[in-house]
TIKERO-887688 format. One record per residue: residue in three letters; x, z, y of N, C-alpha, C in turn. Coordinates in steps of 0.2 Angstrom, whole numbers, padded with zeros to 4 digits, always signed. Layout:
N
ALAXZYXZYXZY/...
END
This chain:
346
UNK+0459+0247+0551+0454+0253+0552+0448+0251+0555/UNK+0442+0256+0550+0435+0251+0552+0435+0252+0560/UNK+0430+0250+0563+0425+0252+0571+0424+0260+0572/UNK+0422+0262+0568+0420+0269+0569+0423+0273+0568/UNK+0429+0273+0566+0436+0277+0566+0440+0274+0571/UNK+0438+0271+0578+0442+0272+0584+0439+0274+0588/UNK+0431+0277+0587+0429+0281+0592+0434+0287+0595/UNK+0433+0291+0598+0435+0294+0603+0431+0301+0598/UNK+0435+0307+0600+0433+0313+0596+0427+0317+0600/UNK+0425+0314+0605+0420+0318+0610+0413+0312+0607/UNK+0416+0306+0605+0411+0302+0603+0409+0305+0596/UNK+0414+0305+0592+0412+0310+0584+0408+0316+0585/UNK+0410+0321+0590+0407+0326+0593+0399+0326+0593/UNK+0396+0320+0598+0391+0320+0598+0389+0317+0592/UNK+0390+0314+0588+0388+0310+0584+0384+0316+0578/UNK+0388+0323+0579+0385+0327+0577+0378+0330+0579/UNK+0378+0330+0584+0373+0333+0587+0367+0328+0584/UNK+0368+0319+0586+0363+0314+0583+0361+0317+0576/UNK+0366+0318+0572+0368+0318+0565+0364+0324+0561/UNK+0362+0330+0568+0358+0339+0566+0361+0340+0561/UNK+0368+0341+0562+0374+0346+0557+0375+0351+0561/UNK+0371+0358+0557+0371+0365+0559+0376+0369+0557/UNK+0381+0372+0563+0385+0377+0559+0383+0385+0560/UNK+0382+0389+0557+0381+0394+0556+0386+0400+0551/UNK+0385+0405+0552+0388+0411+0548+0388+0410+0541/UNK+0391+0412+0538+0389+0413+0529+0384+0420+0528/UNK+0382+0425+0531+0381+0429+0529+0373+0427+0532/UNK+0368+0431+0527+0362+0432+0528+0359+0423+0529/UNK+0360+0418+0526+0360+0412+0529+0356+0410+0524/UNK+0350+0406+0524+0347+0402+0520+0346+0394+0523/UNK+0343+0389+0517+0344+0384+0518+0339+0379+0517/UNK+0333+0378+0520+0329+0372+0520+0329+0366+0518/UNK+0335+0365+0517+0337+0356+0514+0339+0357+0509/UNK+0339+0362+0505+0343+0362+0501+0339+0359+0495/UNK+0333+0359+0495+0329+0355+0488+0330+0344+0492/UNK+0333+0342+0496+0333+0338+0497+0341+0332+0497/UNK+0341+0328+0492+0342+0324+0489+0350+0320+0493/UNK+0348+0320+0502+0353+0318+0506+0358+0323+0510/UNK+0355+0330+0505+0357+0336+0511+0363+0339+0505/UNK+0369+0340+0508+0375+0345+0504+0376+0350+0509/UNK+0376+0356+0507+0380+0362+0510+0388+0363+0512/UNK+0390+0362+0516+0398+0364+0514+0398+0371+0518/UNK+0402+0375+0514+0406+0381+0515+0411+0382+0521/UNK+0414+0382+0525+0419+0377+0529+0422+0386+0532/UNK+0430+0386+0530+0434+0392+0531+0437+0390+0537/UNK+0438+0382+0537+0444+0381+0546+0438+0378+0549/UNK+0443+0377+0556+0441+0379+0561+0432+0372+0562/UNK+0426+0376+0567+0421+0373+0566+0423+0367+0568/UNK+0425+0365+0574+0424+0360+0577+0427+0355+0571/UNK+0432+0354+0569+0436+0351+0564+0428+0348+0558/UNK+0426+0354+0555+0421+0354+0550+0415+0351+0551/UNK+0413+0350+0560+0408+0346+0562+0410+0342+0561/UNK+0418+0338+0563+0418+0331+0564+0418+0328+0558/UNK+0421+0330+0553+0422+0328+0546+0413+0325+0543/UNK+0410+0333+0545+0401+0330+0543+0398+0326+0545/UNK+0399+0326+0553+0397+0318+0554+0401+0312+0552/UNK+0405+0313+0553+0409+0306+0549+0405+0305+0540/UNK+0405+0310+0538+0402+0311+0532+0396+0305+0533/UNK+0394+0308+0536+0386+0306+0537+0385+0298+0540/UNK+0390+0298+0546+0390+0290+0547+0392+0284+0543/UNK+0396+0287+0538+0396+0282+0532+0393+0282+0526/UNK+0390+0287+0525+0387+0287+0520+0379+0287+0520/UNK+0376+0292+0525+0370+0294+0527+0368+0299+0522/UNK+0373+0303+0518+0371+0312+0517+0374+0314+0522/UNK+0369+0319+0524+0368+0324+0529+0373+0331+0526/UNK+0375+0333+0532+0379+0341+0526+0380+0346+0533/UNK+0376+0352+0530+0374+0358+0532+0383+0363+0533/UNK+0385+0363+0538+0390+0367+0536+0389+0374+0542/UNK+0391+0377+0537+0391+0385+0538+0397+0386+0538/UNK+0399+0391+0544+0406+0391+0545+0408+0399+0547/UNK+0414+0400+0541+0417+0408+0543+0423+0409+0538/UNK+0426+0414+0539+0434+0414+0538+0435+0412+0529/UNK+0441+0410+0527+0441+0408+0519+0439+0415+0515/UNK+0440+0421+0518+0441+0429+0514+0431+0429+0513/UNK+0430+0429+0517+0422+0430+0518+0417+0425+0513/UNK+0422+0419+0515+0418+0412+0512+0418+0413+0504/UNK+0424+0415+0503+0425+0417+0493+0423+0423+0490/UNK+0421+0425+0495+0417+0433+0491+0409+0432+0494/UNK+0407+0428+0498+0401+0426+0497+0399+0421+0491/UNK+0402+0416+0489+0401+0412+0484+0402+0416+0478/UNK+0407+0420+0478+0410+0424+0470+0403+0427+0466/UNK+0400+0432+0474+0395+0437+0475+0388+0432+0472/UNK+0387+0426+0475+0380+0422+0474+0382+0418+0466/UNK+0387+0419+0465+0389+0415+0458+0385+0409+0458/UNK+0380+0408+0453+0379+0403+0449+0372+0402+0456/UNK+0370+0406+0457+0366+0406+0463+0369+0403+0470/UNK+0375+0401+0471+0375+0400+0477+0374+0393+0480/UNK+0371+0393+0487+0370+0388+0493+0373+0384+0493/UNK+0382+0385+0493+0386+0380+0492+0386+0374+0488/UNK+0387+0370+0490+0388+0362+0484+0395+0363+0485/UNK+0400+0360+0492+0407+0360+0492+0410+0366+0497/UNK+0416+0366+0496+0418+0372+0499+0427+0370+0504/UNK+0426+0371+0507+0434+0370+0510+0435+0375+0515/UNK+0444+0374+0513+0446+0382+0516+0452+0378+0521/UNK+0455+0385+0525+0463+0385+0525+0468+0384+0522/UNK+0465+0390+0517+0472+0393+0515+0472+0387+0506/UNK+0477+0389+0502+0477+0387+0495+0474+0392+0490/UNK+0476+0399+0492+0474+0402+0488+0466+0405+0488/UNK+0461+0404+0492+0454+0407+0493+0455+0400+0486/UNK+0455+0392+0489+0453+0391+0482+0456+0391+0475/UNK+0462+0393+0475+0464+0397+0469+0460+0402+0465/UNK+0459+0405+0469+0454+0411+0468+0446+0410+0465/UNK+0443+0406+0467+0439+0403+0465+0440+0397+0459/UNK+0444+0392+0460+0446+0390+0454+0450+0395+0446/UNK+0451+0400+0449+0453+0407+0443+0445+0408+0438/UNK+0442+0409+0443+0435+0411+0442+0431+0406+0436/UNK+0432+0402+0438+0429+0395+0435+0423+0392+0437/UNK+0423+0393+0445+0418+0391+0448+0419+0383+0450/UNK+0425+0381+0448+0426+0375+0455+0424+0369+0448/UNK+0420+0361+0450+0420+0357+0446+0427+0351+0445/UNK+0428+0350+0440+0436+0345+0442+0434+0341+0448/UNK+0439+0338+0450+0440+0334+0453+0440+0327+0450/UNK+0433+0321+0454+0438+0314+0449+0445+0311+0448/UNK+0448+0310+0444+0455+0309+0443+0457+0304+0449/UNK+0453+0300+0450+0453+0291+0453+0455+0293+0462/UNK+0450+0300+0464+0450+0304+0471+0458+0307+0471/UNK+0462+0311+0466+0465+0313+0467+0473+0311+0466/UNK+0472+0303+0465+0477+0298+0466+0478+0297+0474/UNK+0475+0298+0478+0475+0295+0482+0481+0300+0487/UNK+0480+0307+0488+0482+0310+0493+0490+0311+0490/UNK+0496+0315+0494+0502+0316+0494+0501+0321+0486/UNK+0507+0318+0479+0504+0322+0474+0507+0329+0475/UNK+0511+0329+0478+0517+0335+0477+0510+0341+0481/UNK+0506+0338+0483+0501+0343+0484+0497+0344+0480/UNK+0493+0343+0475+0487+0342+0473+0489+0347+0467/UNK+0485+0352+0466+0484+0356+0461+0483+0354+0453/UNK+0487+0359+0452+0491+0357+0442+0484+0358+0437/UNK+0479+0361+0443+0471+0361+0440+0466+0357+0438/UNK+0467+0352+0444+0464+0347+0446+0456+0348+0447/UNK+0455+0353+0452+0448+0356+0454+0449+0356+0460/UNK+0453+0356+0465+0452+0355+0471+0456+0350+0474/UNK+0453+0347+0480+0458+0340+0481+0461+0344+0490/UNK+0467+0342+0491+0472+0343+0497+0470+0336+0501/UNK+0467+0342+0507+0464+0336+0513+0468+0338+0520/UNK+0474+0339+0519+0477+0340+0525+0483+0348+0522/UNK+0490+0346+0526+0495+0353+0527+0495+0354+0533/UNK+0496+0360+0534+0502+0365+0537+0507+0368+0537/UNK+0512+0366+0540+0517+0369+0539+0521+0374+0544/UNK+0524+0380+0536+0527+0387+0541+0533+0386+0547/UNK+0532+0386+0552+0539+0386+0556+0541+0392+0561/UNK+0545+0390+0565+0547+0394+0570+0547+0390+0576/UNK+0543+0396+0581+0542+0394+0588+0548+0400+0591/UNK+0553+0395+0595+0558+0399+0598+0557+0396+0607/UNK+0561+0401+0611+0560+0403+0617+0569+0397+0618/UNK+0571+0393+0621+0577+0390+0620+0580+0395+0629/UNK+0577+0398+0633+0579+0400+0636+0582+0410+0636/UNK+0579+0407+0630+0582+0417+0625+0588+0414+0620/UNK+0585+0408+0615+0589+0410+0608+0589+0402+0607/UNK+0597+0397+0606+0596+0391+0604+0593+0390+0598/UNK+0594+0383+0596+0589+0383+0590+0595+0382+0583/UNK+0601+0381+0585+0607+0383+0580+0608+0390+0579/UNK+0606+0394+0581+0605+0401+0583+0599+0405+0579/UNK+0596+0401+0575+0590+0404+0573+0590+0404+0565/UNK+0586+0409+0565+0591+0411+0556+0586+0403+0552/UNK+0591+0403+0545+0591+0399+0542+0587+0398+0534/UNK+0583+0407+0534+0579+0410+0530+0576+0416+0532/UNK+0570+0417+0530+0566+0421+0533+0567+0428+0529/UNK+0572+0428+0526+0573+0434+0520+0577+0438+0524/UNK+0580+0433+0528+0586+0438+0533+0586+0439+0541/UNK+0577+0440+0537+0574+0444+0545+0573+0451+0546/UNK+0576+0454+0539+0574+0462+0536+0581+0464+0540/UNK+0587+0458+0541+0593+0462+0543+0595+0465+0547/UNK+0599+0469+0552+0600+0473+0556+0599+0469+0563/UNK+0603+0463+0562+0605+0460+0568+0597+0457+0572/UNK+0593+0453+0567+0586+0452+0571+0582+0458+0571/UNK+0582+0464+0572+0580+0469+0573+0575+0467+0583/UNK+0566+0469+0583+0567+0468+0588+0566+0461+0592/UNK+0568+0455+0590+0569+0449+0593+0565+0444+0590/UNK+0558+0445+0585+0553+0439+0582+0547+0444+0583/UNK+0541+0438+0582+0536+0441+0582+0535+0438+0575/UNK+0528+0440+0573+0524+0438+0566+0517+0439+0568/UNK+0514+0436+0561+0506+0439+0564+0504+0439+0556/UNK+0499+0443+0553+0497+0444+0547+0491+0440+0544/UNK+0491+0431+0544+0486+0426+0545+0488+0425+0539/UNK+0481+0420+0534+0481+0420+0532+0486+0415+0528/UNK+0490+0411+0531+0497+0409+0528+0502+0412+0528/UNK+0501+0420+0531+0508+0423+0532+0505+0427+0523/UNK+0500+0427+0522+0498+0430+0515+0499+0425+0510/UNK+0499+0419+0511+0501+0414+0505+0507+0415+0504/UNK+0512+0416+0510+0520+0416+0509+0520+0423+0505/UNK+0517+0428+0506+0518+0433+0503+0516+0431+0494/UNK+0511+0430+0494+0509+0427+0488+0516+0424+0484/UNK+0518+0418+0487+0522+0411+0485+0532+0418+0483/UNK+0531+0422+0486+0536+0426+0488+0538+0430+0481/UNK+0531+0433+0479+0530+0436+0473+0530+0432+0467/UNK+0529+0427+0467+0529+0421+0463+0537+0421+0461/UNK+0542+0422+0468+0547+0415+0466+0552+0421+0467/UNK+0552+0429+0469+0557+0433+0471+0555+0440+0467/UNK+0549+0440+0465+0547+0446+0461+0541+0451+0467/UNK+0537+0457+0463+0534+0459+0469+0536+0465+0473/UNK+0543+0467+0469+0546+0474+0472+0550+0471+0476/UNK+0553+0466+0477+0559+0462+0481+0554+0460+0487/UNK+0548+0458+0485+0542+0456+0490+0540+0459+0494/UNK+0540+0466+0493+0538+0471+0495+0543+0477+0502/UNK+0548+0477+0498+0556+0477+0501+0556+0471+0508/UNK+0556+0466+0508+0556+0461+0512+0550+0464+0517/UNK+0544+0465+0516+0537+0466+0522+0540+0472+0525/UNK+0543+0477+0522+0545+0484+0525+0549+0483+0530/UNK+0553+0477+0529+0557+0474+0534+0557+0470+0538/UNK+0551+0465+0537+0548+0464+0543+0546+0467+0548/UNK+0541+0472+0545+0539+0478+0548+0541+0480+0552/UNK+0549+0482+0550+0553+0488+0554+0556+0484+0558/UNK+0558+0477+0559+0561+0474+0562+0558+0469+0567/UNK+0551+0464+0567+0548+0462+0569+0542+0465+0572/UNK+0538+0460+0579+0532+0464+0581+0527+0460+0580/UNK+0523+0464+0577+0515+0464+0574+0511+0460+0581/UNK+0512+0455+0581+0505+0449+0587+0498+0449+0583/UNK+0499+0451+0577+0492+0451+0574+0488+0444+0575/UNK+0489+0439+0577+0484+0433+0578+0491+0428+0578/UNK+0489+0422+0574+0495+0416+0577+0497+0414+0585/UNK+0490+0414+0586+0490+0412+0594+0494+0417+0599/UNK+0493+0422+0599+0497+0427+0601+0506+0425+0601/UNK+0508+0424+0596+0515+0423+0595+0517+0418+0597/UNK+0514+0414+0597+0514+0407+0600+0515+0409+0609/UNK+0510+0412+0611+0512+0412+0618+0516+0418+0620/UNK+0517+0423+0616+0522+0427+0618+0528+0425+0617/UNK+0529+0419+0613+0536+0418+0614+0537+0411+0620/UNK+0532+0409+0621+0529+0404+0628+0532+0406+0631/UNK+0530+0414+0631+0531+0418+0641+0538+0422+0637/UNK+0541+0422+0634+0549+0421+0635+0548+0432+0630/UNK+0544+0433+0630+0546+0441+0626+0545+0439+0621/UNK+0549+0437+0616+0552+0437+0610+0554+0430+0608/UNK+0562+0431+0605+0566+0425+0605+0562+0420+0602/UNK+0560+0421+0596+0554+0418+0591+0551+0420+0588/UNK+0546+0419+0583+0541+0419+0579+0538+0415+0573/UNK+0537+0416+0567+0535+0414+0564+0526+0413+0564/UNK+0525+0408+0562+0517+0405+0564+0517+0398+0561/UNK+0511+0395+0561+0510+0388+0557+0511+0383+0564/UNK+0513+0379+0561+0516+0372+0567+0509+0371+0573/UNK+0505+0369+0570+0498+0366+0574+0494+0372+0580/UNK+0499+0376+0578+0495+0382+0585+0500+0379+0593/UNK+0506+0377+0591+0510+0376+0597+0508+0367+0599/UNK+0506+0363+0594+0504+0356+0595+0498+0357+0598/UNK+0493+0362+0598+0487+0360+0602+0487+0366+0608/UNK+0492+0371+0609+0497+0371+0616+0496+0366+0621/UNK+0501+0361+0618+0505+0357+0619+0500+0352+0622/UNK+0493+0350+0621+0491+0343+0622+0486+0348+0627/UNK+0486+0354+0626+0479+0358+0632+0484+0359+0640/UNK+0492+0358+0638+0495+0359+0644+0497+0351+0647/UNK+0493+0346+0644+0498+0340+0644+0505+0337+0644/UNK+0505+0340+0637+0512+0336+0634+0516+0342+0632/UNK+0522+0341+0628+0528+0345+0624+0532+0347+0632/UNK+0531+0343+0635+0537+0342+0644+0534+0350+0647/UNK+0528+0350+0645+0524+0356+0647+0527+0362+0646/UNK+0529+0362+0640+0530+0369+0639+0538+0371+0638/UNK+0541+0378+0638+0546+0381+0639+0548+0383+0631/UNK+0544+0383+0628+0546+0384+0619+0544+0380+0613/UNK+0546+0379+0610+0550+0372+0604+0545+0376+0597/UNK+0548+0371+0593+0546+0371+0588+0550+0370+0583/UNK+0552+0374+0579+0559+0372+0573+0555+0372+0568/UNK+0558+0368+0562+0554+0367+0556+0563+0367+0551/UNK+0561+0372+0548+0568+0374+0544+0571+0369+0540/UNK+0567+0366+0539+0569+0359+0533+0574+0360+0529/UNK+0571+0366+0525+0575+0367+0518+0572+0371+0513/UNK+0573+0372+0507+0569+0376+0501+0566+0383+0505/UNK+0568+0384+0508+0566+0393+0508+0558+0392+0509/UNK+0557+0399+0510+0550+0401+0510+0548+0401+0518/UNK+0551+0401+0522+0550+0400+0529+0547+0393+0530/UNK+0549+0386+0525+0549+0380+0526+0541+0378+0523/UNK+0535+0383+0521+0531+0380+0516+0526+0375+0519/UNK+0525+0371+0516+0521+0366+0519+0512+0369+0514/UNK+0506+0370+0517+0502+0374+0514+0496+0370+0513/UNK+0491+0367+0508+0489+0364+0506+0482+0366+0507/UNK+0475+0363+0516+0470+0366+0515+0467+0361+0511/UNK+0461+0362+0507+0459+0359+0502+0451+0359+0503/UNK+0446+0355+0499+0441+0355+0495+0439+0352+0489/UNK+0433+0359+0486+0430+0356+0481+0422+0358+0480/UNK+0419+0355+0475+0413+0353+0471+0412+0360+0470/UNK+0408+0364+0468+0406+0372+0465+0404+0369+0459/UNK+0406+0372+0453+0401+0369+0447+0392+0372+0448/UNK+0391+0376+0449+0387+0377+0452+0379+0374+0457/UNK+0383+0368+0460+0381+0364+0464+0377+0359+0460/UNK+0367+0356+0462+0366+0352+0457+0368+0345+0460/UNK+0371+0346+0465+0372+0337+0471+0380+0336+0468/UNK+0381+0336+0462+0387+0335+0461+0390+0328+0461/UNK+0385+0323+0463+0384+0316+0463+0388+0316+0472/UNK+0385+0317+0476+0387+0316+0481+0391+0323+0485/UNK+0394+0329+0481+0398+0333+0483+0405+0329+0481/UNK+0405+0322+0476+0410+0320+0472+0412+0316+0477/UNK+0406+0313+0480+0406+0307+0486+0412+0310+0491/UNK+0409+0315+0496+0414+0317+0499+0419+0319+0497/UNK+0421+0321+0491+0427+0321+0492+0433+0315+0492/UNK+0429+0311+0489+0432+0303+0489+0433+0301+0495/UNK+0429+0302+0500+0427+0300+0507+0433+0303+0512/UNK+0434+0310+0511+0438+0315+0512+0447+0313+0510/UNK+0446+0312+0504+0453+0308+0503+0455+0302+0508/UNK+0450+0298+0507+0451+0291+0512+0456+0289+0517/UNK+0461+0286+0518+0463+0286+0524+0459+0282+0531/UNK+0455+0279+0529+0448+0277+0534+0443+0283+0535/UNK+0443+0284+0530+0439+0294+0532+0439+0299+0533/UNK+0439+0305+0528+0441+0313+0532+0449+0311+0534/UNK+0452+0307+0532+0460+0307+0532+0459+0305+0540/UNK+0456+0301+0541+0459+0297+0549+0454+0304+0554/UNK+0451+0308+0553+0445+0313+0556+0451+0319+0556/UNK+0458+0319+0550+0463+0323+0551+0468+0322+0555/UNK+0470+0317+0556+0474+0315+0562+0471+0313+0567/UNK+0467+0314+0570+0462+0314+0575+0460+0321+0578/UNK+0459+0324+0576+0454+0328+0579+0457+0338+0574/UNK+0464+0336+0574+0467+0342+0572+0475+0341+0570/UNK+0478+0346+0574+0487+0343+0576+0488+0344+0566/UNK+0484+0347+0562+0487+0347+0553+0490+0340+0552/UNK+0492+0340+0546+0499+0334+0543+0489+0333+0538/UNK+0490+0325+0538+0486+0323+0535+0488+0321+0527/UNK+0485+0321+0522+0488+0320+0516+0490+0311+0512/UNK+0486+0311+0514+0486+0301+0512+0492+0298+0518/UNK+0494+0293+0512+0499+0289+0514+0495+0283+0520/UNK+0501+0281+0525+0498+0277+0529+0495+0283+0534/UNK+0494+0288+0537+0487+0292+0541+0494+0294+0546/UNK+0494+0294+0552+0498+0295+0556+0496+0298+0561/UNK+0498+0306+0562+0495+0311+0568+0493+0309+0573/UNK+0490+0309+0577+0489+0306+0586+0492+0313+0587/UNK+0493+0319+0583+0499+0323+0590+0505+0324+0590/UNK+0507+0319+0587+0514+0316+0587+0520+0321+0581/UNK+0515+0324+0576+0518+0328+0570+0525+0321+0569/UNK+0529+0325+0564+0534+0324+0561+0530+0319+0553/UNK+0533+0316+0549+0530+0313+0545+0531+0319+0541/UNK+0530+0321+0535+0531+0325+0529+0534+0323+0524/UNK+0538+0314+0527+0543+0312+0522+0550+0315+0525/UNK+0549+0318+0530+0554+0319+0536+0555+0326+0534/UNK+0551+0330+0531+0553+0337+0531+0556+0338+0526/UNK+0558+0345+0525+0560+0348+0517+0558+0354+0516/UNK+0557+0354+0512+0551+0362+0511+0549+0361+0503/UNK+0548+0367+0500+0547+0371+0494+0542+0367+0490/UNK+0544+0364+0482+0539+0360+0479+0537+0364+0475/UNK+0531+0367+0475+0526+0371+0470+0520+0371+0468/UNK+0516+0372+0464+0511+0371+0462+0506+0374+0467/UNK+0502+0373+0471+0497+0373+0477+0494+0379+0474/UNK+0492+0378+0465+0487+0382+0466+0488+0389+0461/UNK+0495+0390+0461+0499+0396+0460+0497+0401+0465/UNK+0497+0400+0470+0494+0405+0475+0488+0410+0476/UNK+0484+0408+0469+0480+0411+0471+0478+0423+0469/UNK+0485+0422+0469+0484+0432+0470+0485+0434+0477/UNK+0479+0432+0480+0475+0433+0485+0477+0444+0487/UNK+0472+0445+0480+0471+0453+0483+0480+0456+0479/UNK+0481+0453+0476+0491+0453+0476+0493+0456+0482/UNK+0496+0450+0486+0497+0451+0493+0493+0455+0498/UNK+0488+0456+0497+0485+0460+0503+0485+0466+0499/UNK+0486+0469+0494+0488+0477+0491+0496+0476+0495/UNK+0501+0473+0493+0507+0473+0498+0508+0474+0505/UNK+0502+0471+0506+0504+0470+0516+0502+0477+0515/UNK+0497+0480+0514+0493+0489+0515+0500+0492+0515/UNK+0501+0492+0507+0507+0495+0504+0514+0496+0511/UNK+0516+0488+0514+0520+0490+0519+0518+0492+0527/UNK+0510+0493+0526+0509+0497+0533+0507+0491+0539/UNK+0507+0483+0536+0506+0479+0542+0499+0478+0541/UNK+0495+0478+0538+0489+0477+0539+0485+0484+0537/
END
């Protein structure tokens, strides 16, 4: 591992501010560098602080500067859809898989080089080869062990519609609870898809935010919850250590839909004239010296390159089991969100 990838993350942090990497909204936003040759935009839908670190990392090895603008994947894809051929963006990176499914539908996104997309976990990389997997998360469940053991907790998320768990899980309607729904319709149909929400519905309680379910099942009102793993890992290190806390974390380790492991990604816009150095990062990105070691560093996600090892003590993703799909199947976006309306959750 070079020098510069054992800084410390408060030292990436400033490196930013050295480095004049601006985060700002998407909306009404223009950009001054953009006629200049060491300057890329990115799009950036997760979280900011993540997104600065990655740009400066960017920049300390390379010396292109990157503008990042930062606001949710829904927003981010219907600004770039909206500016088309016109848009600010060079590269774009999301959460979820399907914002960039959605935009790869469209025929905005540029391939991928083949040589970048060797590098990360393949069983993620899209059958498209337009965008590259720079990190997962995966679906689990956060249970209360002084409510509900963890042999006690169902073994499919389809048999949360049934009588018996009526009342005893939360949910939240994020943007991975919409990929599941996506992935659902994909692999169960949309009327069985639909059938299932109605029963979540009536059976589970709306937290509306991940973070929410997380700590309500913390403080013990509700046995568990569904939510992505990395809400309870940075818990976990704000309270210092797992010994902190009174609720777990169950990862179902098996084909269902409960189990998905969810692929956030970036890519190139065809669009974009810096397609020389939007291809840079994403190579750099790939890296396990690069964005890879900036993802095990500086955000509890499963990083995708072999060799990269969480600093928050994640499970390896050789260790789990979970659903093998095509990443970028996901992208019937307004699909599931006519569903969730249709069931009353959103």
């Amino acid at each position: 591992m070079s020098l510069q990838w054992k800084r410390s993350r408060s030292a990436r942090l400033l490196a930013v501010g050295v480095a004049a990497v601006t985060a700002i909204g998407l909306a009404g936003c223009s950009s001054s560098d953009d006629s200049s040759s060491d300057t890329i935009t990115l799009y950036s839908g997760q979280h900011e602080d993540f997104a600065k670190a990655l740009a400066a990392g960017f920049e300390e090895e390379t010396g292109i500067k990157v503008e990042v603008r930062a606001g949710k994947d829904a927003e981010m894809v219907g600004q770039i859809v909206e500016e088309g051929d016109r848009s600010k963006a060079d590269v774009v990176l999301t959460e979820e898989p399907g914002p960039l499914g959605t935009l790869d539908s469209k025929g905005l996104l540029a391939p991928v080089d083949k040589g970048t997309l060797t590098v990360p976990d393949q069983r993620f990389v899209p059958s498209t080869g337009n965008w590259l997997p720079v990190a997962g998360r995966a679906r689990v469940l956060f249970y209360n062990p002084t409510k509900i053991a963890e042999d006690k907790l169902p073994t499919s998320i389809l048999d949360l519609t049934k009588p018996e768990w009526k009342g005893r899980f939360a949910y939240a309607p994020s943007g991975a609870f919409k990929s599941t729904t996506t992935y659902l319709i994909n692999t169960i149909g949309e009327q069985r898809t639909l059938e299932w929400l109605k029963g979540i519905k009536a059976n589970g309680v709306n937290e509306q935010k991940n973070g929410k379910v997380r700590d309500s099942v913390e403080a013990g009102q509700h046995e568990f919850g569904l939510s992505n793993h990395y809400y309870w890992y940075i818990l976990a290190k704000e309270k210092g250590g797992a010994d902190k806390l009174t609720s777990r974390v169950h990862y179902m380790r098996n084909d269902d839909a409960g189990s998905l492991v969810l692929a956030s990604g970036a890519a190139v816009l065809k669009s974009s004239d810096k397609q020389k150095q939007g291809a840079e990062f994403l190579k750099w990105m790939a890296s396990p010296e690069g964005g890879q070691n900036v993802v095990a560093t500086d955000t509890p996600q499963f990083p995708m390159s072999a060799g990269v090892a969480s600093a928050y003590g994640l499970p390896t993703l050789d260790s789990l089991n979970f659903p093998k799909f095509d990443q970028s199947s996901l992208q019937n976006v307004d699909q599931a969100n006519d569903l969730l309306k249709q069931a009353g959750i959103v």
